[in-house]
mmCIF file as gemmi writes it, N, C-alpha and C atoms, coordinates in Angstrom:
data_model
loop_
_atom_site.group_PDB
_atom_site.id
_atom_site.type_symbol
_atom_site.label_atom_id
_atom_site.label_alt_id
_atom_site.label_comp_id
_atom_site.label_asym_id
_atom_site.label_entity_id
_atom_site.label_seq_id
_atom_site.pdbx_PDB_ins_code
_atom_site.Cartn_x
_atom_site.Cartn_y
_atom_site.Cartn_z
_atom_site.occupancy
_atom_site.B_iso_or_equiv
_atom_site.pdbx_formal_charge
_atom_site.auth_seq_id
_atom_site.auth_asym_id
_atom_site.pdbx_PDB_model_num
ATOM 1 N N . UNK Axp A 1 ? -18.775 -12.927 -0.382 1 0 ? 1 A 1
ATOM 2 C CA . UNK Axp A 1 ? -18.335 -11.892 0.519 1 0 ? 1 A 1
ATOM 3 C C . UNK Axp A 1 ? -17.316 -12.421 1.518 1 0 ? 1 A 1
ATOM 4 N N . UNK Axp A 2 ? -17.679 -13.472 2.031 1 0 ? 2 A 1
ATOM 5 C CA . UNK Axp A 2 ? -16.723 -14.677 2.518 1 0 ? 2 A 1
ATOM 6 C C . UNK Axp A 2 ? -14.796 -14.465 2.107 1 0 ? 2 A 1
ATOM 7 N N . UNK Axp A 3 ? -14.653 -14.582 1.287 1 0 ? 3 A 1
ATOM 8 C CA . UNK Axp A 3 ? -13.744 -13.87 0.467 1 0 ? 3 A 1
ATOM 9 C C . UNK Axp A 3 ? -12.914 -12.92 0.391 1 0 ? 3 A 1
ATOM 10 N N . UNK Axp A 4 ? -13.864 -11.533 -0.006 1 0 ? 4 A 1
ATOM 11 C CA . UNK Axp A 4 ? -13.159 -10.236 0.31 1 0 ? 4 A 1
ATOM 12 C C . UNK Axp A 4 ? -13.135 -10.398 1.655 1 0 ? 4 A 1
ATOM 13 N N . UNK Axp A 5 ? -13.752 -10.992 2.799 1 0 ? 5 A 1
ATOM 14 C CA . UNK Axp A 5 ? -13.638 -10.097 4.216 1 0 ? 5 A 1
ATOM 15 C C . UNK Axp A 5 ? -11.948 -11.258 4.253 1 0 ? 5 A 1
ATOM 16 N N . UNK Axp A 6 ? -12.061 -12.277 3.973 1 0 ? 6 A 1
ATOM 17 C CA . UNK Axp A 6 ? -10.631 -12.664 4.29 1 0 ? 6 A 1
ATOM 18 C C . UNK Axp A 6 ? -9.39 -11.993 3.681 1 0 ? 6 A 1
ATOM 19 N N . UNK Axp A 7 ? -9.514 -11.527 2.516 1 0 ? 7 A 1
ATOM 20 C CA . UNK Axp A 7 ? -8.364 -10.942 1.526 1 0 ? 7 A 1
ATOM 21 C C . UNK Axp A 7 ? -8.299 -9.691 2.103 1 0 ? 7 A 1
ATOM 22 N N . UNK Axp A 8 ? -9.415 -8.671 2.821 1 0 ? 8 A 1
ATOM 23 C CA . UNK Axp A 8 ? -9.206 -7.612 3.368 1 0 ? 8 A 1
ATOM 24 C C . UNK Axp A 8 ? -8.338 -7.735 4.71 1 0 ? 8 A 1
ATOM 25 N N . UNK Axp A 9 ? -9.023 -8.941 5.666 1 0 ? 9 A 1
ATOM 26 C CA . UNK Axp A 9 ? -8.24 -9.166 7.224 1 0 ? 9 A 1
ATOM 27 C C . UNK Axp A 9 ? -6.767 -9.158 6.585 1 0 ? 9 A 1
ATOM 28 N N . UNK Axp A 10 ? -6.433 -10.028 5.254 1 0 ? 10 A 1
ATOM 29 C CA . UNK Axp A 10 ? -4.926 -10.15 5.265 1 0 ? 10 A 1
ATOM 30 C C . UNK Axp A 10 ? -4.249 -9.259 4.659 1 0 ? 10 A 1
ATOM 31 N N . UNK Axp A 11 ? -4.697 -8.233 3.807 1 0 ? 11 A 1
ATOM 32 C CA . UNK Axp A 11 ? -4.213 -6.946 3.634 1 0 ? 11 A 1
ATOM 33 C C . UNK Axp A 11 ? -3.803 -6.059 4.895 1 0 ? 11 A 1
ATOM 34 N N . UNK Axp A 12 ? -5.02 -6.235 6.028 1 0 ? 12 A 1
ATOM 35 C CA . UNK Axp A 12 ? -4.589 -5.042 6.946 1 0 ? 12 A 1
ATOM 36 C C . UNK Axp A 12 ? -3.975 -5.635 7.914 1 0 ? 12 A 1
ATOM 37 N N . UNK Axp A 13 ? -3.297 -7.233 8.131 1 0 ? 13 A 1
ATOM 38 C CA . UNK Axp A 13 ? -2.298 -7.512 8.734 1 0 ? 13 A 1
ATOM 39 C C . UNK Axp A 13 ? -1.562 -7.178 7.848 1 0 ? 13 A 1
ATOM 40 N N . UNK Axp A 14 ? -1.032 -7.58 7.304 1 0 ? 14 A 1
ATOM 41 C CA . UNK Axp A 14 ? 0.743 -7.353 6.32 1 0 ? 14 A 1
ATOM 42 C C . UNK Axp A 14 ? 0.501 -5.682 6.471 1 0 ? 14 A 1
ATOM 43 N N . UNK Axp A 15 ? -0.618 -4.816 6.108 1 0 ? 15 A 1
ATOM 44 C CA . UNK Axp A 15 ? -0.514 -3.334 6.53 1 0 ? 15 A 1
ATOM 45 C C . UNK Axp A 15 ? 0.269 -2.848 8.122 1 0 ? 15 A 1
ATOM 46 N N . UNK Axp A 16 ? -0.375 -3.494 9.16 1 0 ? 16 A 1
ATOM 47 C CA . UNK Axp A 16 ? 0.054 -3.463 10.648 1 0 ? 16 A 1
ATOM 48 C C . UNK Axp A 16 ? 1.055 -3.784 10.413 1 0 ? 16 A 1
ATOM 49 N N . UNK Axp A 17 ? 1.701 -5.359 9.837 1 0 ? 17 A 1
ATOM 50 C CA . UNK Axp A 17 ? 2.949 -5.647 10.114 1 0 ? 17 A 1
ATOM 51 C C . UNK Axp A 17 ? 4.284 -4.154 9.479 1 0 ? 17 A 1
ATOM 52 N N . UNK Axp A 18 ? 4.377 -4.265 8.272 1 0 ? 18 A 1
ATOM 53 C CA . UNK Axp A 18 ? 4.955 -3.367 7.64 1 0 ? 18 A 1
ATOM 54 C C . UNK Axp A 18 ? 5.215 -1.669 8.047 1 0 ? 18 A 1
ATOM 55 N N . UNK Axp A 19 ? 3.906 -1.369 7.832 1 0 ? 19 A 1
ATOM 56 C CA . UNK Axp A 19 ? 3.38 0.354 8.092 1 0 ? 19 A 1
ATOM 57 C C . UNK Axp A 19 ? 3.922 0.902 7.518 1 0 ? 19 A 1
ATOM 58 N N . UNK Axp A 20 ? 4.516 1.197 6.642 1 0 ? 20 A 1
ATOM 59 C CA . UNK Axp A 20 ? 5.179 1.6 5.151 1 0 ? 20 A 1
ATOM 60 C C . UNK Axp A 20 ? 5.221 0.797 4.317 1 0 ? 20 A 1
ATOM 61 N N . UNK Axp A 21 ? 5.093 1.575 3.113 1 0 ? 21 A 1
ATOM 62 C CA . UNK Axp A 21 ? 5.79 1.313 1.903 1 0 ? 21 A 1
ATOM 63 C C . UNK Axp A 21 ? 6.595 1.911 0.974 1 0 ? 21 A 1
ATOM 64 N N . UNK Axp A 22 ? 7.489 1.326 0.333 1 0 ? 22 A 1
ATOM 65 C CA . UNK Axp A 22 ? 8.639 2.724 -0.356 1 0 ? 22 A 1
ATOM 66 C C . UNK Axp A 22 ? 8.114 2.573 -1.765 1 0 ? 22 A 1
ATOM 67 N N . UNK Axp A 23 ? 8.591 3.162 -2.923 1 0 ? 23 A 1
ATOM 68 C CA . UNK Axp A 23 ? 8.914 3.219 -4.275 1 0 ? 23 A 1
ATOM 69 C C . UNK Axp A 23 ? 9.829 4.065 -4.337 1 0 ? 23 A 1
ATOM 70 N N . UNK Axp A 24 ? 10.428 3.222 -5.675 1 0 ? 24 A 1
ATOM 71 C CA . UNK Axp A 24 ? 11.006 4.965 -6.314 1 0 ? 24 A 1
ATOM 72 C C . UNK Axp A 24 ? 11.089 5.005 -7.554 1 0 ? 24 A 1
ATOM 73 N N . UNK Axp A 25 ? 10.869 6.467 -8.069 1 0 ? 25 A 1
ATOM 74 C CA . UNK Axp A 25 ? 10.776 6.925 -9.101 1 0 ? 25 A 1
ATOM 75 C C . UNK Axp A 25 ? 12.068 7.677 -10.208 1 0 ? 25 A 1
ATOM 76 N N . UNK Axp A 26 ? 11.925 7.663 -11.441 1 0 ? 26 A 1
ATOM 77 C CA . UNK Axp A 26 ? 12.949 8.243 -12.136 1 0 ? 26 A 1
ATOM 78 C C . UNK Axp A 26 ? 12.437 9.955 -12.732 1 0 ? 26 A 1
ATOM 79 N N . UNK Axp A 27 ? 13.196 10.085 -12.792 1 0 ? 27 A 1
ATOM 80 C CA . UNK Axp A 27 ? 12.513 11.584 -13.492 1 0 ? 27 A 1
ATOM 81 C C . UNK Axp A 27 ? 13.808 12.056 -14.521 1 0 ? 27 A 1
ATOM 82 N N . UNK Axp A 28 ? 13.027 12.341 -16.188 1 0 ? 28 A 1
ATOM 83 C CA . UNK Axp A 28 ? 14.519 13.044 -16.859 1 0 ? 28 A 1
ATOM 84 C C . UNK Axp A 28 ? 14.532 14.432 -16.215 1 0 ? 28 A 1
ATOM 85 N N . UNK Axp A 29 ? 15.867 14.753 -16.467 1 0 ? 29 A 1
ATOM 86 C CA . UNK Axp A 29 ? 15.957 16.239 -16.129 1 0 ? 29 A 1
ATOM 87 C C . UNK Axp A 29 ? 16.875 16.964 -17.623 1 0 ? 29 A 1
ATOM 88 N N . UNK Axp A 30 ? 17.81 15.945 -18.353 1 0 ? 30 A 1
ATOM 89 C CA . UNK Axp A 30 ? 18.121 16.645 -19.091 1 0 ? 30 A 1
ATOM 90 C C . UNK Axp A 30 ? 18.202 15.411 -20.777 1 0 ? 30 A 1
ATOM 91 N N . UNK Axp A 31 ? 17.701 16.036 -21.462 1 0 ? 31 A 1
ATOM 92 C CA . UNK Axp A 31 ? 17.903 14.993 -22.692 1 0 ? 31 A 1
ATOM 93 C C . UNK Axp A 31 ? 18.131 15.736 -23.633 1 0 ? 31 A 1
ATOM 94 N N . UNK Axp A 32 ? 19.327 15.601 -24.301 1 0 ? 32 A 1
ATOM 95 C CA . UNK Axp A 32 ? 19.964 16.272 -25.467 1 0 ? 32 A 1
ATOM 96 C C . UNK Axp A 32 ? 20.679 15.454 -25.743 1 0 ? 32 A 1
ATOM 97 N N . UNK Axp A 33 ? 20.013 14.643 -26.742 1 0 ? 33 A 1
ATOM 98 C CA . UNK Axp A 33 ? 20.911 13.357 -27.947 1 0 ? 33 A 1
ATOM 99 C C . UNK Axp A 33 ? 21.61 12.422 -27.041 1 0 ? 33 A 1
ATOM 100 N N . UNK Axp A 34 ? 23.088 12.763 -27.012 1 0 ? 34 A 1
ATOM 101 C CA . UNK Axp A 34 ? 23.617 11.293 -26.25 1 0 ? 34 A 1
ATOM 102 C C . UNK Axp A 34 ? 23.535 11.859 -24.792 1 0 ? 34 A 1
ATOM 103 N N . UNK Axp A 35 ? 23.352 12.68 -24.401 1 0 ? 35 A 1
ATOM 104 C CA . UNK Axp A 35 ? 23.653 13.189 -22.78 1 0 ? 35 A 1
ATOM 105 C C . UNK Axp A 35 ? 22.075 13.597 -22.245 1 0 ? 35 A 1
ATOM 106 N N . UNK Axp A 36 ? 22.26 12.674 -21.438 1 0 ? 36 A 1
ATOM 107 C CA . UNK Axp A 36 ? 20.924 12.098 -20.504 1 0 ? 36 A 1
ATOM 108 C C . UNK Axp A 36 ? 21.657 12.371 -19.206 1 0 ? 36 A 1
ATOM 109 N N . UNK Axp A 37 ? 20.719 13.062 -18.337 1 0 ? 37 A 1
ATOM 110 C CA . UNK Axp A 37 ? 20.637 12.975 -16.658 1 0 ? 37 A 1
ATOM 111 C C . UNK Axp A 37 ? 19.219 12.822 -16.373 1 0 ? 37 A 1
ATOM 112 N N . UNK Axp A 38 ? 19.359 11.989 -15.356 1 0 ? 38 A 1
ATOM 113 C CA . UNK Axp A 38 ? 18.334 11.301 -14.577 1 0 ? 38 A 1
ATOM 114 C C . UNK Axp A 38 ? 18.094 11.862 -13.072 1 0 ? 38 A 1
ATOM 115 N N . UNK Axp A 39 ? 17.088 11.697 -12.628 1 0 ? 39 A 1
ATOM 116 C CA . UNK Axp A 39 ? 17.275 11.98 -11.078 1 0 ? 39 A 1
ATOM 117 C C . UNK Axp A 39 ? 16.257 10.771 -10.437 1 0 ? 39 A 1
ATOM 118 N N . UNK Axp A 40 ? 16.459 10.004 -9.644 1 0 ? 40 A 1
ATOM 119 C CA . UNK Axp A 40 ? 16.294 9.126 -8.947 1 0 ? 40 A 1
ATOM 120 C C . UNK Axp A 40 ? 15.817 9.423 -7.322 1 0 ? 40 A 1
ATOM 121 N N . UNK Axp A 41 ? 14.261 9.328 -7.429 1 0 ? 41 A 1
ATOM 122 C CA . UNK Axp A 41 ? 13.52 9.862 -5.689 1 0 ? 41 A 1
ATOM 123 C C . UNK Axp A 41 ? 12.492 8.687 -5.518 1 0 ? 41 A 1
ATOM 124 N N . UNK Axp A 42 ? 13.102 8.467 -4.162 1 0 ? 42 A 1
ATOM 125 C CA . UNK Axp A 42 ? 12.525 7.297 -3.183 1 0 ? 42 A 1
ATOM 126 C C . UNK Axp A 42 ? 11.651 8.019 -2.193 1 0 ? 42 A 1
ATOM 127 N N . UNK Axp A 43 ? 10.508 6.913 -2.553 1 0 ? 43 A 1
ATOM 128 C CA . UNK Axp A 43 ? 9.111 8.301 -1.84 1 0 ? 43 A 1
ATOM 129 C C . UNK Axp A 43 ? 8.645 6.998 -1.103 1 0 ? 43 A 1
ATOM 130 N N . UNK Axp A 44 ? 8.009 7.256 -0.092 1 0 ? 44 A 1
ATOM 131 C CA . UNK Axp A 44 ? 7.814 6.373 1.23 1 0 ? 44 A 1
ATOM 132 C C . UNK Axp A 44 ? 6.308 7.049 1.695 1 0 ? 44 A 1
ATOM 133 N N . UNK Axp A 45 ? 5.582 6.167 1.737 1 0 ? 45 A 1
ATOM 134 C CA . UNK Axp A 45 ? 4.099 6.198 2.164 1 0 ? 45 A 1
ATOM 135 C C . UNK Axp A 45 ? 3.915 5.457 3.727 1 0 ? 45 A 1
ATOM 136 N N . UNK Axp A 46 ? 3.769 6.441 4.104 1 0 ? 46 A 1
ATOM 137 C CA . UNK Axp A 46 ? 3.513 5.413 5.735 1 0 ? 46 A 1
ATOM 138 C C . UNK Axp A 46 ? 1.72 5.178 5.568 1 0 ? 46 A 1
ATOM 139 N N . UNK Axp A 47 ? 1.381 3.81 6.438 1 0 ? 47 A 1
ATOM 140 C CA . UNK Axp A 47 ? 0.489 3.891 6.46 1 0 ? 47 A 1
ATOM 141 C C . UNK Axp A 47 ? 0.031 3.36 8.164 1 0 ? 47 A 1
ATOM 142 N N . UNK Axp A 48 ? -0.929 4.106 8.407 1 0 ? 48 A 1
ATOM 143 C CA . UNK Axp A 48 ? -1.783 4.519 9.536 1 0 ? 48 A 1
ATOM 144 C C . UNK Axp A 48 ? -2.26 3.621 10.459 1 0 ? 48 A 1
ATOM 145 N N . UNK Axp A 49 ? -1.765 3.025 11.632 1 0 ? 49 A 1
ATOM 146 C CA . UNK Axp A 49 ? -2.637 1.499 12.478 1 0 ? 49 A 1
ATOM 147 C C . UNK Axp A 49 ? -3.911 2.01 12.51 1 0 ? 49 A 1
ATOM 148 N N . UNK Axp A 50 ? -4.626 3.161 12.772 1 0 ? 50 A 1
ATOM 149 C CA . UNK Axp A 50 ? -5.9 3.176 12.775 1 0 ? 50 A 1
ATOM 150 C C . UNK Axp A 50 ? -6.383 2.387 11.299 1 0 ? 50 A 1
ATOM 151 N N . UNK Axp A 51 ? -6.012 2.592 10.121 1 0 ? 51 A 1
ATOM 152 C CA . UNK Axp A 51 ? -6.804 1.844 9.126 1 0 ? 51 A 1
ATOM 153 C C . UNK Axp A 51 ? -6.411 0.96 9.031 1 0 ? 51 A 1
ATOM 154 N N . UNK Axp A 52 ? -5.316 0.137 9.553 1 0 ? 52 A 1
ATOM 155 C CA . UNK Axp A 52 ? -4.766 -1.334 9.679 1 0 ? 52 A 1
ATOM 156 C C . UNK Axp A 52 ? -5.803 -1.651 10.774 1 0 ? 52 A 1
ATOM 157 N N . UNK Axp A 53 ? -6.469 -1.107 11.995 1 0 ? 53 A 1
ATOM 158 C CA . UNK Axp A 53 ? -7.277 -2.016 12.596 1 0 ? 53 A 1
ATOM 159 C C . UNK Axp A 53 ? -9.078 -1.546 11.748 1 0 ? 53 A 1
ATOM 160 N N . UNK Axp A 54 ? -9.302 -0.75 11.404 1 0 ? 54 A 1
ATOM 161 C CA . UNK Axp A 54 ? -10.456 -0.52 10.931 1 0 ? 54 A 1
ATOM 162 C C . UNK Axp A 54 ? -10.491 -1.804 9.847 1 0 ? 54 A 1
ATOM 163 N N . UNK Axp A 55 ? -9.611 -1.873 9.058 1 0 ? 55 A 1
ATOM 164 C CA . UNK Axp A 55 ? -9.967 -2.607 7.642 1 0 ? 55 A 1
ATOM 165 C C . UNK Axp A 55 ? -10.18 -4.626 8.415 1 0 ? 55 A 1
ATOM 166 N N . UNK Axp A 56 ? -9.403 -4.454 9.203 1 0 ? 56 A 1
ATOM 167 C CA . UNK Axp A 56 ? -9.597 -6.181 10.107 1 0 ? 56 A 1
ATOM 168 C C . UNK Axp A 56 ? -10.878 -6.239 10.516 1 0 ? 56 A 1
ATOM 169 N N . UNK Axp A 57 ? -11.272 -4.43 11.346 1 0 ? 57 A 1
ATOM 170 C CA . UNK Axp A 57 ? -12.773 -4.727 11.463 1 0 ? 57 A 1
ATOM 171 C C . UNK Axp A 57 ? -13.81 -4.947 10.266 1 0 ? 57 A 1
ATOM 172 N N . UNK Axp A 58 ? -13.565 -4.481 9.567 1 0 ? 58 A 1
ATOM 173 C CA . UNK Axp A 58 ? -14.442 -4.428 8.337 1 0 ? 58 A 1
ATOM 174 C C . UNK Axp A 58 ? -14.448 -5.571 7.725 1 0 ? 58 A 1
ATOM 175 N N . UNK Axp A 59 ? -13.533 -6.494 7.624 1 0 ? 59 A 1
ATOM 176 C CA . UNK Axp A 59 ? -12.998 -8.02 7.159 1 0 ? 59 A 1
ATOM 177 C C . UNK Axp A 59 ? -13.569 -8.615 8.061 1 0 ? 59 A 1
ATOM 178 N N . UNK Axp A 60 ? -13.659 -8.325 9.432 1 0 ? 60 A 1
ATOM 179 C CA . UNK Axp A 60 ? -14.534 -9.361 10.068 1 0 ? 60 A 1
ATOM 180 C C . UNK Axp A 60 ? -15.841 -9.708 9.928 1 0 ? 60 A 1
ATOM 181 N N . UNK Axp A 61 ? -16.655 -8.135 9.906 1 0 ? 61 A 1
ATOM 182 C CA . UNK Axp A 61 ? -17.629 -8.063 9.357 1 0 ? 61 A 1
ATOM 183 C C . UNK Axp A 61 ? -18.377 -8.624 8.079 1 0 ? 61 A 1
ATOM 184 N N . UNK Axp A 62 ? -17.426 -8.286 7.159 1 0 ? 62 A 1
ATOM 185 C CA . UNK Axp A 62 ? -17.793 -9.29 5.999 1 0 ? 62 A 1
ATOM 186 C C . UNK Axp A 62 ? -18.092 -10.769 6.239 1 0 ? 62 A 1
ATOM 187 N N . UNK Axp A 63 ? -17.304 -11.37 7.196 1 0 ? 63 A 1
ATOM 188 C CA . UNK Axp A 63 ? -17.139 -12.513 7.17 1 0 ? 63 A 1
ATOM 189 C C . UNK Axp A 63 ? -18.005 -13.001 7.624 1 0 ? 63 A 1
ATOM 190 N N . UNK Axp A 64 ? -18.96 -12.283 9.542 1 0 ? 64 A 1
ATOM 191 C CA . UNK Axp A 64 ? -19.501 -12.808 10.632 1 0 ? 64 A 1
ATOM 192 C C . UNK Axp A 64 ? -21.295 -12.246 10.022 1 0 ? 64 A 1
ATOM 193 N N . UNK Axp A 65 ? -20.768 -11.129 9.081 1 0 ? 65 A 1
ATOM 194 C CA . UNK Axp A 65 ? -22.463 -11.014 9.09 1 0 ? 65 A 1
ATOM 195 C C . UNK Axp A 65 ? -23.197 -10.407 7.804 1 0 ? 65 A 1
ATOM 196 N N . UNK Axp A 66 ? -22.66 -11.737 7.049 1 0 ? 66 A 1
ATOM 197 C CA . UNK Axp A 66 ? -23.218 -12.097 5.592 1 0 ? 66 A 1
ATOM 198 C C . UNK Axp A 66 ? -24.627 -12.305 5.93 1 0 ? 66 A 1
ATOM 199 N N . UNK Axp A 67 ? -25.139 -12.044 4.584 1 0 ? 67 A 1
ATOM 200 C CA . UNK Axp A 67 ? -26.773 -12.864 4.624 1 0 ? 67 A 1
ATOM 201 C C . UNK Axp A 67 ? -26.287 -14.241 3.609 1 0 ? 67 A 1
């Protein structure tokens, strides 16, 4: 458990640090033999300091009060 509570604390720092994340995606829109169009959307996930500090708490926990 030792473990996850550390791999969790360092997930929800780099989470705090960052607070987004992007991707992006392709999508066809038209395919007929040689003539292809594409459309190209960049989608962005913010993510929340409340669960960037909850998940550190929860990582601590793991860590301080194993059996």
């Amino acid at each position: 458990m030792k473990i996850a509570g550390i791999l969790l604390i360092v997930v929800a720092v780099v989470a705090l640090a960052y607070g987004e994340f992007s991707y992006t995606s392709r999508k066809k829109l038209v395919d007929m033999g040689p003539i292809q169009i594409d459309r190209t959307e960049q989608h962005t996930f913010l993510l929340p300091p409340l669960l960037g500090i909850a998940a550190v708490v929860g990582g601590g926990a793991l860590i301080f009060l194993r059996k």
